[in-house]
ChimeraX commands (.cxc) that place a marker at each C-alpha (Angstrom):
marker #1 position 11.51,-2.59,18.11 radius 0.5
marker #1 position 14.02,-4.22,15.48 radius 0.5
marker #1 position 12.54,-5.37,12.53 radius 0.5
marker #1 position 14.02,-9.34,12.82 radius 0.5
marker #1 position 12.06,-9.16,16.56 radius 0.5
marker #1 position 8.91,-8.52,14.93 radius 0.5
marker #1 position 6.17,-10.26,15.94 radius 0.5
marker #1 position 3.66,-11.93,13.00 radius 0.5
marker #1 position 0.47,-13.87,13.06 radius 0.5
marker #1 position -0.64,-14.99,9.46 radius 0.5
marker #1 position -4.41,-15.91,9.02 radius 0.5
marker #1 position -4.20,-17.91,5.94 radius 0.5
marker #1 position -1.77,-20.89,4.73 radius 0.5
marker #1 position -0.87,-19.06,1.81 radius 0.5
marker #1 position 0.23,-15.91,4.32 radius 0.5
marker #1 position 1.96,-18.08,6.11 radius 0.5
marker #1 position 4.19,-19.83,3.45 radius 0.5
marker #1 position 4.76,-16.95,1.65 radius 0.5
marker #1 position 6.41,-15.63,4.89 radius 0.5
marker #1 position 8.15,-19.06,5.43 radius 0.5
marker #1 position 9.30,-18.30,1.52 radius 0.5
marker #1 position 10.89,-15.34,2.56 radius 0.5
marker #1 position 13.29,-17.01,5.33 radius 0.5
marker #1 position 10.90,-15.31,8.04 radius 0.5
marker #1 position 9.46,-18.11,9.85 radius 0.5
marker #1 position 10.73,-17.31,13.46 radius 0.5
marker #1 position 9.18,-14.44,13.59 radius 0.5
marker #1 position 5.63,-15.91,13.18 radius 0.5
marker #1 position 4.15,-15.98,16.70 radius 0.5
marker #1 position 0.52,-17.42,15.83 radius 0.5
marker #1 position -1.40,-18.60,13.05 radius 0.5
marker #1 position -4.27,-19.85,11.75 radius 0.5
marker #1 position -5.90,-23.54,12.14 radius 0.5
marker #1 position -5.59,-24.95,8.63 radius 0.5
marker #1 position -1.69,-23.45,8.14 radius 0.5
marker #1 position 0.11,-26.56,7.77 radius 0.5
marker #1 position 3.42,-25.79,6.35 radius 0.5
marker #1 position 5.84,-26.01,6.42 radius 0.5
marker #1 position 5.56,-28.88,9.42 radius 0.5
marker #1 position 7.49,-26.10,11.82 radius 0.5
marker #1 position 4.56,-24.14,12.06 radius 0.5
marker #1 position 2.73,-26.71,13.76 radius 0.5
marker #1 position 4.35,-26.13,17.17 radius 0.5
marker #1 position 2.79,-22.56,16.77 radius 0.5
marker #1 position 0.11,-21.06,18.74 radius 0.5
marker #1 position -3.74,-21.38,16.94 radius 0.5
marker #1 position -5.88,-18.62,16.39 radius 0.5
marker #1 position -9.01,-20.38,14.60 radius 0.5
marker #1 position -10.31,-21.54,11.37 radius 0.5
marker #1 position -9.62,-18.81,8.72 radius 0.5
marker #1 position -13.30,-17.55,8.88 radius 0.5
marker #1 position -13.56,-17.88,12.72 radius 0.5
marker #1 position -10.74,-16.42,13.72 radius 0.5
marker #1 position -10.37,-15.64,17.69 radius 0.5
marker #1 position -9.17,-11.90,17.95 radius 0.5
marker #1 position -9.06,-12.41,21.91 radius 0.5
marker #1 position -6.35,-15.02,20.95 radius 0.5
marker #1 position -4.56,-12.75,18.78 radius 0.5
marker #1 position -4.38,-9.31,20.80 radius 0.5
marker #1 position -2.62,-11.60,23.66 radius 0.5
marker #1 position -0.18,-12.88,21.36 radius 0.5
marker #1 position 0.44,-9.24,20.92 radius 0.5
marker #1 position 1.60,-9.35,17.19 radius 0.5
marker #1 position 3.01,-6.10,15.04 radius 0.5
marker #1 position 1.78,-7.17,12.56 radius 0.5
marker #1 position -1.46,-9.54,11.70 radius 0.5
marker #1 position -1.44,-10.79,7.44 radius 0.5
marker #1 position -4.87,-11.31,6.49 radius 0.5
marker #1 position -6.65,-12.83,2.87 radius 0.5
marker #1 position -9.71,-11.95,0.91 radius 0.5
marker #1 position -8.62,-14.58,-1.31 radius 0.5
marker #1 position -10.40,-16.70,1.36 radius 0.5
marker #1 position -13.83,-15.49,0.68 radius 0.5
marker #1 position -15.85,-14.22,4.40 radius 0.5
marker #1 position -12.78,-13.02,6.25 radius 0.5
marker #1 position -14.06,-9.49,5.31 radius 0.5
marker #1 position -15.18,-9.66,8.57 radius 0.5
marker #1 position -12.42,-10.95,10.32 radius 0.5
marker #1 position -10.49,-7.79,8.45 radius 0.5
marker #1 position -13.17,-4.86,9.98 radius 0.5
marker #1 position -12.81,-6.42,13.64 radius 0.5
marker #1 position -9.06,-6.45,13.27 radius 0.5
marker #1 position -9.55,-2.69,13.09 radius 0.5
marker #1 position -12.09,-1.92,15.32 radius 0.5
marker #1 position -9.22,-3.70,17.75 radius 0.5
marker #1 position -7.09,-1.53,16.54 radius 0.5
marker #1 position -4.69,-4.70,15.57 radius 0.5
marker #1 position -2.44,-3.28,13.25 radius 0.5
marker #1 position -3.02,-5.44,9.77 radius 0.5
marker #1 position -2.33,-5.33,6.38 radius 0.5
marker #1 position -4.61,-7.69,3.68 radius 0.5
marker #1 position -3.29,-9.56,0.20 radius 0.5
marker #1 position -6.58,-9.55,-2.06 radius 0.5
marker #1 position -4.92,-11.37,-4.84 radius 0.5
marker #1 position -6.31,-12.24,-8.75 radius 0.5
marker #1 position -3.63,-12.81,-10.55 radius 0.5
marker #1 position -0.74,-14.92,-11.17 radius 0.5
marker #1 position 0.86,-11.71,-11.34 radius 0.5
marker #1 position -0.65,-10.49,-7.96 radius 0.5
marker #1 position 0.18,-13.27,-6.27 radius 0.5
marker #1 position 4.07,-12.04,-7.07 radius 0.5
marker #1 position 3.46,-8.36,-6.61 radius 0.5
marker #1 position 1.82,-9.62,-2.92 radius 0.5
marker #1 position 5.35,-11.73,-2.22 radius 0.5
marker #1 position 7.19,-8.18,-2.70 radius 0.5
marker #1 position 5.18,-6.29,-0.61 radius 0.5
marker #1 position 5.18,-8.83,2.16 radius 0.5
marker #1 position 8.96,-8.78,1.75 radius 0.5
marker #1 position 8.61,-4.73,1.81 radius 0.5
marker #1 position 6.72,-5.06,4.98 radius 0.5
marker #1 position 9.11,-7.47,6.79 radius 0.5
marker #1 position 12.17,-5.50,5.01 radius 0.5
marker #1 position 13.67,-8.25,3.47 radius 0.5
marker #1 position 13.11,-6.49,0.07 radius 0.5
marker #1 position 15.81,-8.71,-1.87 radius 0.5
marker #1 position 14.23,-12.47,-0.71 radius 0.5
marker #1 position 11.00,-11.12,-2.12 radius 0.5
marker #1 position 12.77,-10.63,-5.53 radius 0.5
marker #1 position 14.90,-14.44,-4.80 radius 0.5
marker #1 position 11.38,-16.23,-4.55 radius 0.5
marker #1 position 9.73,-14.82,-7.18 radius 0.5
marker #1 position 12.32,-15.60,-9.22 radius 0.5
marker #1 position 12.27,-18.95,-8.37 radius 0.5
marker #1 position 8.78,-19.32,-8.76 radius 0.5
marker #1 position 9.04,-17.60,-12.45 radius 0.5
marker #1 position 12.19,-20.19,-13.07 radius 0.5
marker #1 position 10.39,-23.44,-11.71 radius 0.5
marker #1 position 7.30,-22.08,-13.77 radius 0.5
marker #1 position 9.34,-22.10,-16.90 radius 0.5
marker #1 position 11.21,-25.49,-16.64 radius 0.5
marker #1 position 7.40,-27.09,-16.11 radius 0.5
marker #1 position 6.99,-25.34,-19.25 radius 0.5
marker #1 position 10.24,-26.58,-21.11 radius 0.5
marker #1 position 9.07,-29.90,-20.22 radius 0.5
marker #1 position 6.00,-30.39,-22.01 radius 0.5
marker #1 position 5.22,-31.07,-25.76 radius 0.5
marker #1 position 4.16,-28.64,-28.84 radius 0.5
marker #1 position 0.33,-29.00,-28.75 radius 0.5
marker #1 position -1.94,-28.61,-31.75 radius 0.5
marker #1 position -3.84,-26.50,-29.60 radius 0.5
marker #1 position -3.98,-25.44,-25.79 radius 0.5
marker #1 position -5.09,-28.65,-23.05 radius 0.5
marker #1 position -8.64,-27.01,-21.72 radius 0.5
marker #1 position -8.32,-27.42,-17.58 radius 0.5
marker #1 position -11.08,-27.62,-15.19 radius 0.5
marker #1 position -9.67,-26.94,-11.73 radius 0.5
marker #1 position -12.75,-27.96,-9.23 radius 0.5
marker #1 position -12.52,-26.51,-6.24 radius 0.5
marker #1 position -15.31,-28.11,-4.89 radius 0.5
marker #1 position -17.88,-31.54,-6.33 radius 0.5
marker #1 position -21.08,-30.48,-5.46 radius 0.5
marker #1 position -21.99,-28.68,-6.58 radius 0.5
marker #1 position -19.53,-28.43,-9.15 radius 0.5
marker #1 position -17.28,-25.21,-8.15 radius 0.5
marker #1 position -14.13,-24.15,-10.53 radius 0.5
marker #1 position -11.77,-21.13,-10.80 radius 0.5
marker #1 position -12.52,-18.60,-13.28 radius 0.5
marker #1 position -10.95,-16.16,-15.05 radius 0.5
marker #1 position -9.92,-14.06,-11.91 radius 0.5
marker #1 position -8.26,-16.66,-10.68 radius 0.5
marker #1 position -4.31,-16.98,-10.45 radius 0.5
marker #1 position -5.01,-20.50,-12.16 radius 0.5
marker #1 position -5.48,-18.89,-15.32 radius 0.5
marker #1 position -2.29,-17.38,-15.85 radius 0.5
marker #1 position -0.42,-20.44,-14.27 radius 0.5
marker #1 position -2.12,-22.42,-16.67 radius 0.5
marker #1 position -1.14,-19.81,-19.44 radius 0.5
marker #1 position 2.60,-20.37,-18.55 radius 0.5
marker #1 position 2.10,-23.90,-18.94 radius 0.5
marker #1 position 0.30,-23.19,-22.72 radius 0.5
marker #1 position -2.47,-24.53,-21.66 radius 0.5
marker #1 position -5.58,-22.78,-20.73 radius 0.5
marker #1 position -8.11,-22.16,-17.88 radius 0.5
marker #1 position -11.69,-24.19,-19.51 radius 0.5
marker #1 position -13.67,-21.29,-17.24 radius 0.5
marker #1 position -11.23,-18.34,-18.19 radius 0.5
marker #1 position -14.58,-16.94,-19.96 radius 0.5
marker #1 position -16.33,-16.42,-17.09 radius 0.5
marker #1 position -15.31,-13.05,-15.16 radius 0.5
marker #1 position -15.19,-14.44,-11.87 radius 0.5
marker #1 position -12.97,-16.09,-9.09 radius 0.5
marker #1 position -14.81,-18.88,-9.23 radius 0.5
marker #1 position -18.15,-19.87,-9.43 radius 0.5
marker #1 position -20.77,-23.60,-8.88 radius 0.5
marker #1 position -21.30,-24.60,-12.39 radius 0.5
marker #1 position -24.39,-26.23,-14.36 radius 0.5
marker #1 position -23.61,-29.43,-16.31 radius 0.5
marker #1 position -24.48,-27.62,-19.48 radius 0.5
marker #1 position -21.69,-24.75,-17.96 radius 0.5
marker #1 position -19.04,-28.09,-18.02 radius 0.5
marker #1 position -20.04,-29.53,-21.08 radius 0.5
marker #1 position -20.29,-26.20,-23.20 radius 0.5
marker #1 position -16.28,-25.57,-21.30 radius 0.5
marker #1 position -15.69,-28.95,-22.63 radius 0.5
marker #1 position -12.57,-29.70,-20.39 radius 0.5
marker #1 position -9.48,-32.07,-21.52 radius 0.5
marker #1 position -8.72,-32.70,-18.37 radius 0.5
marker #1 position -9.75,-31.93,-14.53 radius 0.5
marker #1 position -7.78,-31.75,-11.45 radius 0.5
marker #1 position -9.65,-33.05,-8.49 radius 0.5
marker #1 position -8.71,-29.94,-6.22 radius 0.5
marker #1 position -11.33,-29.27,-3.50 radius 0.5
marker #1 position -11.01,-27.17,-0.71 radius 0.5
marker #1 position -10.06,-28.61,2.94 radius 0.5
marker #1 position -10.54,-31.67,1.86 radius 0.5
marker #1 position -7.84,-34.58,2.76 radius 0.5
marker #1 position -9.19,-37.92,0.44 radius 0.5
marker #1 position -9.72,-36.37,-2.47 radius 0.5
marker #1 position -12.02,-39.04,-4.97 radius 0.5
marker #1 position -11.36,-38.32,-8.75 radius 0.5
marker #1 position -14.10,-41.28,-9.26 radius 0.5
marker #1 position -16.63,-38.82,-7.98 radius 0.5
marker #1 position -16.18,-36.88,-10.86 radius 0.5
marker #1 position -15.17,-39.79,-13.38 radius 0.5
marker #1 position -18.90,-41.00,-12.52 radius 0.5
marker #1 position -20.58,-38.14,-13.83 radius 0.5
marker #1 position -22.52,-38.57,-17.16 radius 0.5
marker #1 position -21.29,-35.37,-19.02 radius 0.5
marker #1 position -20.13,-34.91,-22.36 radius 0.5
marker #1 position -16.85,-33.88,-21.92 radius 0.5
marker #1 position -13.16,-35.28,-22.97 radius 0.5
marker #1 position -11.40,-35.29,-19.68 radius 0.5
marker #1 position -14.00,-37.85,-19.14 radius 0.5
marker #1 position -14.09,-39.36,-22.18 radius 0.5
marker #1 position -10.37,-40.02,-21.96 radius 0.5
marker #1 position -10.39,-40.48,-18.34 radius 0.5
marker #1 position -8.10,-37.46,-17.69 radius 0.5
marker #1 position -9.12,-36.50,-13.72 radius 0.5
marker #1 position -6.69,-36.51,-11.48 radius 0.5
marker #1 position -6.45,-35.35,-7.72 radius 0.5
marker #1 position -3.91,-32.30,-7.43 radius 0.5
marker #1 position -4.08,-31.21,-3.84 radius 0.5
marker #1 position -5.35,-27.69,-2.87 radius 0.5
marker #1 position -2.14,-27.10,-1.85 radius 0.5
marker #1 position -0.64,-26.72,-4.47 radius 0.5
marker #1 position -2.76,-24.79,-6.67 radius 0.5
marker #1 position -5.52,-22.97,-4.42 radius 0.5
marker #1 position -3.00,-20.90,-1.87 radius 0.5
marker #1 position -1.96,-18.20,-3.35 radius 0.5
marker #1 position 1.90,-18.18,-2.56 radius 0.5
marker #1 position 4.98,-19.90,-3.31 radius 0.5
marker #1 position 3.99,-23.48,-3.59 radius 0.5
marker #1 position 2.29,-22.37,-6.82 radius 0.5
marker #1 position 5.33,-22.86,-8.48 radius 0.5
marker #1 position 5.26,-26.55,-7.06 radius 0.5
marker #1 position 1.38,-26.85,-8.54 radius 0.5
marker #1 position 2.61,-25.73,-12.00 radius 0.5
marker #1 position 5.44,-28.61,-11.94 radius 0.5
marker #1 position 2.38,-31.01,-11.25 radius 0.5
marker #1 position 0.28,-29.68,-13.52 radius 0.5
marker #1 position 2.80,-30.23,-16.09 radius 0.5
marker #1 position 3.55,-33.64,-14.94 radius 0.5
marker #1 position -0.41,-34.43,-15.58 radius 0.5
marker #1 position -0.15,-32.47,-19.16 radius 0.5
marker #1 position 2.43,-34.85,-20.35 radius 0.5
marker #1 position 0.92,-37.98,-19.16 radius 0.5
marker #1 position -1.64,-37.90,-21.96 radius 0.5
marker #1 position -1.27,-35.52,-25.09 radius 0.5
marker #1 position -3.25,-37.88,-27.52 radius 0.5
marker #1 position -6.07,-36.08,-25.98 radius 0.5
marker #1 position -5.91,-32.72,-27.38 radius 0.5
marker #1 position -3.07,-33.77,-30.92 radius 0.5
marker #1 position 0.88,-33.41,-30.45 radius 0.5
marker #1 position 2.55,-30.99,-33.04 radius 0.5
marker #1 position 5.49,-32.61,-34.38 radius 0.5
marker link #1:1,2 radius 0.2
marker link #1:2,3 radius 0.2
marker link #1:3,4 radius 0.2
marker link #1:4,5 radius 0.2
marker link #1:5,6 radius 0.2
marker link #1:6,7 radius 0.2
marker link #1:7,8 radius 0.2
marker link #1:8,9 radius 0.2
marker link #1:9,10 radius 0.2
marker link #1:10,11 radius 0.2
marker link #1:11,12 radius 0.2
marker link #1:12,13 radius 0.2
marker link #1:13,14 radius 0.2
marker link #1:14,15 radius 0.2
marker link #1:15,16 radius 0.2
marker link #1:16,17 radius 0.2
marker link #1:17,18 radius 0.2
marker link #1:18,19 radius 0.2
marker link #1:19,20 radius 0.2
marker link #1:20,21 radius 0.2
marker link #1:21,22 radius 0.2
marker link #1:22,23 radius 0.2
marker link #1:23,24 radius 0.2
marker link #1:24,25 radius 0.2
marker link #1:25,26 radius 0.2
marker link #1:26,27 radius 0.2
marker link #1:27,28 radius 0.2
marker link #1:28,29 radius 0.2
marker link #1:29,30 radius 0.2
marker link #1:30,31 radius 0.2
marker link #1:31,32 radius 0.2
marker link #1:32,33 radius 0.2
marker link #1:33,34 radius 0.2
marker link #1:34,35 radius 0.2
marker link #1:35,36 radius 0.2
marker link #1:36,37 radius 0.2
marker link #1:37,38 radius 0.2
marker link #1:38,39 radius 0.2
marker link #1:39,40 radius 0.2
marker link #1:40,41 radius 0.2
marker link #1:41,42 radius 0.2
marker link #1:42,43 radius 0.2
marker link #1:43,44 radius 0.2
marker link #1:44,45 radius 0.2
marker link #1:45,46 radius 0.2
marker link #1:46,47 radius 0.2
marker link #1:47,48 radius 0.2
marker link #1:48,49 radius 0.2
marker link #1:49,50 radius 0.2
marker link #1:50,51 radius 0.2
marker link #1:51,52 radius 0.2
marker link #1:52,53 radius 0.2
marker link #1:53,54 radius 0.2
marker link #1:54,55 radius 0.2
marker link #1:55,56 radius 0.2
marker link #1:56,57 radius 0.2
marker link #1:57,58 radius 0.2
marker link #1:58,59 radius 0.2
marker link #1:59,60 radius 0.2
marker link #1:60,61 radius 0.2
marker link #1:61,62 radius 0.2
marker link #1:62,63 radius 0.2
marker link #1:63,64 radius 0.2
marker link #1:64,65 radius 0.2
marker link #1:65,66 radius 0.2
marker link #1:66,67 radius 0.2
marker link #1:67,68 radius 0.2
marker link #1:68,69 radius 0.2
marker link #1:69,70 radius 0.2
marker link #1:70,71 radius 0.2
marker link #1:71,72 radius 0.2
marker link #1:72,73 radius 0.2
marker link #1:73,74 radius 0.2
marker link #1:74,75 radius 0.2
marker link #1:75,76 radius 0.2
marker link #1:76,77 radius 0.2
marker link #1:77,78 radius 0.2
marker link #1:78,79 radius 0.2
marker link #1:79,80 radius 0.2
marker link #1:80,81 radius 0.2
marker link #1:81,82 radius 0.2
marker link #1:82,83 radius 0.2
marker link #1:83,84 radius 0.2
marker link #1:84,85 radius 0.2
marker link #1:85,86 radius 0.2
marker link #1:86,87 radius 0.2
marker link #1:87,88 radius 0.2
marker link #1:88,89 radius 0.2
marker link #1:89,90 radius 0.2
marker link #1:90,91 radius 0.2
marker link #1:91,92 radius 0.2
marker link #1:92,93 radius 0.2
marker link #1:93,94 radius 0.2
marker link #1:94,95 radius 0.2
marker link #1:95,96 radius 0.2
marker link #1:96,97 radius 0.2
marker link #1:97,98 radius 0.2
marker link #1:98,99 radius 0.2
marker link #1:99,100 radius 0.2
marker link #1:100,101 radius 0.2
marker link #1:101,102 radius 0.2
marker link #1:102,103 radius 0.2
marker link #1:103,104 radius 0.2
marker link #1:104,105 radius 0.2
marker link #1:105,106 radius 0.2
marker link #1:106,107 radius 0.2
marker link #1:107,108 radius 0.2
marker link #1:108,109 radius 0.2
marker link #1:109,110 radius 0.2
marker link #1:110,111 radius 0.2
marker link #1:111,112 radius 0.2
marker link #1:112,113 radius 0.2
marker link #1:113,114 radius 0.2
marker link #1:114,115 radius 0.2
marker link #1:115,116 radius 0.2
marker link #1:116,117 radius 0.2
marker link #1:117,118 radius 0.2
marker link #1:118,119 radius 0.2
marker link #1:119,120 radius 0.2
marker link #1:120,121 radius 0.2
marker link #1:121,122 radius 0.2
marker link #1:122,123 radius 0.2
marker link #1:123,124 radius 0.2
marker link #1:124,125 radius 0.2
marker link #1:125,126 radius 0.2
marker link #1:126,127 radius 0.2
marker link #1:127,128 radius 0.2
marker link #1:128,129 radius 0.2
marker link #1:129,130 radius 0.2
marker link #1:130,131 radius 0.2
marker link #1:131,132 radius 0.2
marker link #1:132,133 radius 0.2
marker link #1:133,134 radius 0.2
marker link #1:134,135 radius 0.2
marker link #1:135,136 radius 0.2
marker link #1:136,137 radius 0.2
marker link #1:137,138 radius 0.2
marker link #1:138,139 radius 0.2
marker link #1:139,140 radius 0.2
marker link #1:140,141 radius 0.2
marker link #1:141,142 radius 0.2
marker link #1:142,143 radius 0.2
marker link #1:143,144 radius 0.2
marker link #1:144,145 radius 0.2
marker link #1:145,146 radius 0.2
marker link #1:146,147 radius 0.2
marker link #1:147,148 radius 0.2
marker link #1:148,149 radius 0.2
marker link #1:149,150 radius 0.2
marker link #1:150,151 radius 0.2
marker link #1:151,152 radius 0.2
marker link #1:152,153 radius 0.2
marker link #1:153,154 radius 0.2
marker link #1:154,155 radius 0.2
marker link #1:155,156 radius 0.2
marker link #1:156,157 radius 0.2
marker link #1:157,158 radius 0.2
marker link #1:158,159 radius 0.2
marker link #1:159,160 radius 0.2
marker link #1:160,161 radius 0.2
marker link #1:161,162 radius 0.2
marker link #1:162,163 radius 0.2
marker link #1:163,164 radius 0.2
marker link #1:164,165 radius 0.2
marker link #1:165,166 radius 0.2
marker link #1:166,167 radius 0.2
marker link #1:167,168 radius 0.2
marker link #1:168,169 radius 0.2
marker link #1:169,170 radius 0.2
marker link #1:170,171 radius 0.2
marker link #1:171,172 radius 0.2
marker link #1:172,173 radius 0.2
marker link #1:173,174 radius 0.2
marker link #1:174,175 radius 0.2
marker link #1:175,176 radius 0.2
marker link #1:176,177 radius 0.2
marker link #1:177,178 radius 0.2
marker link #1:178,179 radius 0.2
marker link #1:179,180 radius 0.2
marker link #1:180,181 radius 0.2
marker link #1:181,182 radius 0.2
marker link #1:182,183 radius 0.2
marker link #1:183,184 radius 0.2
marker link #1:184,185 radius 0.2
marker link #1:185,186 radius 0.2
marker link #1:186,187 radius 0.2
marker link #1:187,188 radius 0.2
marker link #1:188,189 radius 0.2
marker link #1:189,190 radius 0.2
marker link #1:190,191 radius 0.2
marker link #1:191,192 radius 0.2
marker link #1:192,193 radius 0.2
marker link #1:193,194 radius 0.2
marker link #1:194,195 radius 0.2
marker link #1:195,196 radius 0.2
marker link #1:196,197 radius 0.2
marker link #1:197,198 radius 0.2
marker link #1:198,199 radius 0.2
marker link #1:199,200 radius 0.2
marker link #1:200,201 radius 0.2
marker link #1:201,202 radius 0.2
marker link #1:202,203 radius 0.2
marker link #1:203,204 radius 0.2
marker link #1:204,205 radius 0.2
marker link #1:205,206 radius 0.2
marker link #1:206,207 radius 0.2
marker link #1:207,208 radius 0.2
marker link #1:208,209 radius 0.2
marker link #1:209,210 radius 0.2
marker link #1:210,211 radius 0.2
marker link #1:211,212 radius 0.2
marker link #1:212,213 radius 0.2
marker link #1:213,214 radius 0.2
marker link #1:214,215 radius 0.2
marker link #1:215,216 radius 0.2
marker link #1:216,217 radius 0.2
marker link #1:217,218 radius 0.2
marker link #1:218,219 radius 0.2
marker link #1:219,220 radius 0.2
marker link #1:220,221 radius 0.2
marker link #1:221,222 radius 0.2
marker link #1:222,223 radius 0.2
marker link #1:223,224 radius 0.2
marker link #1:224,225 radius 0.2
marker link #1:225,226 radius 0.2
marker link #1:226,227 radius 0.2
marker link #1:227,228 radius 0.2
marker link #1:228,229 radius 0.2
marker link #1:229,230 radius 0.2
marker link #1:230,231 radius 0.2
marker link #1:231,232 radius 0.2
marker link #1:232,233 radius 0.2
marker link #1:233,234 radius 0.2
marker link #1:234,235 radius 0.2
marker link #1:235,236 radius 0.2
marker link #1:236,237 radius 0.2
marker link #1:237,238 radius 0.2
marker link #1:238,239 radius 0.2
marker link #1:239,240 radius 0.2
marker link #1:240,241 radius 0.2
marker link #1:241,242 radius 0.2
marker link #1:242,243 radius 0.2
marker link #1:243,244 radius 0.2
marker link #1:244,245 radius 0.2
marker link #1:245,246 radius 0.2
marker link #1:246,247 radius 0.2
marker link #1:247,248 radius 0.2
marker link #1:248,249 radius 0.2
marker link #1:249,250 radius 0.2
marker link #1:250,251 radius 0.2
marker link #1:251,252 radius 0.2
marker link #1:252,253 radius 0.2
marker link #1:253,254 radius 0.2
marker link #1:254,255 radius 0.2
marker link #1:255,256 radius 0.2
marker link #1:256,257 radius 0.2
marker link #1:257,258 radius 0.2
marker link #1:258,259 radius 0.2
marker link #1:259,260 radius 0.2
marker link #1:260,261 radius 0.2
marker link #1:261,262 radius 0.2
marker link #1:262,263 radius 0.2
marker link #1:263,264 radius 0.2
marker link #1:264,265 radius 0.2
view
């Protein structure tokens, strides 16, 4: 079979737009329920929810080649019945900001298109660094809370590509002490983290309510200040090419409000 007639199914929105990234986007054949760009891939065949993911559906669509996630935490076991199917699959299990560009190449390895995967992660590193350009000289590094979820109160760690976008913006993850992914969080967890500011971020959620969290009664300066601000999932929980997107409005938050943390001059 040529390789530009291969047949795809991506089970995660990240998967998906990495491959759309990449320029490969026809040859996606399914994917799955919460993929929602770019607005092409609606018209494509569903598999399921990420975690509930109908392998009956996908051995019909007869793919060569099925991109799964551990970054979406449960599809372990949508991974072992892709190979008791004998589906042929590969699976990102990304950390890292760095991962997440080392995963781009690979895909791009996988599809052979070896010299896109090097054009968007080039383009990711380049939009990274203008978000960077375009922010002040701080007296010390913003603190970020990125909440996945409200309650309870669920943020990225350390092992969490957050961290090191947040590092390229000099800022810094508030949880990039803990050694985890992410993890629900105590009050005492927040206020001892003391966050400048918090992106409203939560998972699969369309309204997203930064007064939810601007109604808590913690001790911290991103409420003191009133710096919480909704920053879609999107854009900062899928581990693909619309990072570099999340960084630019990231950046865009940063710069609202400096007097938080001091200016350097």
């Amino acid at each position: 079979m040529a390789m530009r007639n291969m047949r795809i199914i991506s089970l995660t929105g990240s998967n998906t737009e990495i491959v759309w990234a990449l320029g490969c986007l026809d040859r996606l054949v399914g994917v799955d329920d919460h993929s929602d760009f770019p607005p092409e891939v609606r018209q494509l065949p569903r598999v399921g929810p990420d975690l509930q993911i109908d392998l009956d559906k996908v051995e019909r669509l007869e793919p060569d080649l099925v991109l799964a996630s551990l970054s979406v935490p449960g599809m372990e076991r949508v991974v072992q019945g892709l190979a008791e199917r004998g589906i042929p699959h590969q699976v990102l299990d990304p950390e890292s900001l760095q991962d997440v560009y080392s995963d781009i190449r690979q895909v791009a390895q996988w599809l052979e298109v070896p010299r896109q995967g090097e054009h968007v992660v080039g383009a990711m590193r380049w939009m990274i660094a203008q978000a960077r350009g375009s922010l002040p000289r701080w007296v010390r590094p913003p603190r970020v809370m990125v909440e996945w979820w409200p309650r309870p109160m669920v943020a990225a760690g350390r092992r969490s590509w957050v961290t090191g976008l947040l590092e390229a913006l000099g800022a810094e993850n508030a949880f990039a002490h803990l050694d985890v992914r992410s993890k629900p969080l105590t009050p005492e967890e927040v206020e001892a983290a003391a966050p400048d500011l918090i992106t409203v971020s939560w998972c699969g959620v369309r309204k997203l309510r930064p007064e939810v969290v601007l109604k808590r009664e913690l001790d911290v300066p991103a409420l003191r200040y009133r710096q919480v601000f909704p920053l879609e999932e999107a854009y900062l929980g899928r581990p693909g090419p619309r990072l570099a997107e999340g960084a630019k409005r990231l950046a865009e938050l940063l710069a609202q409000s400096p007097y938080a943390w001091g200016v350097s001059r």
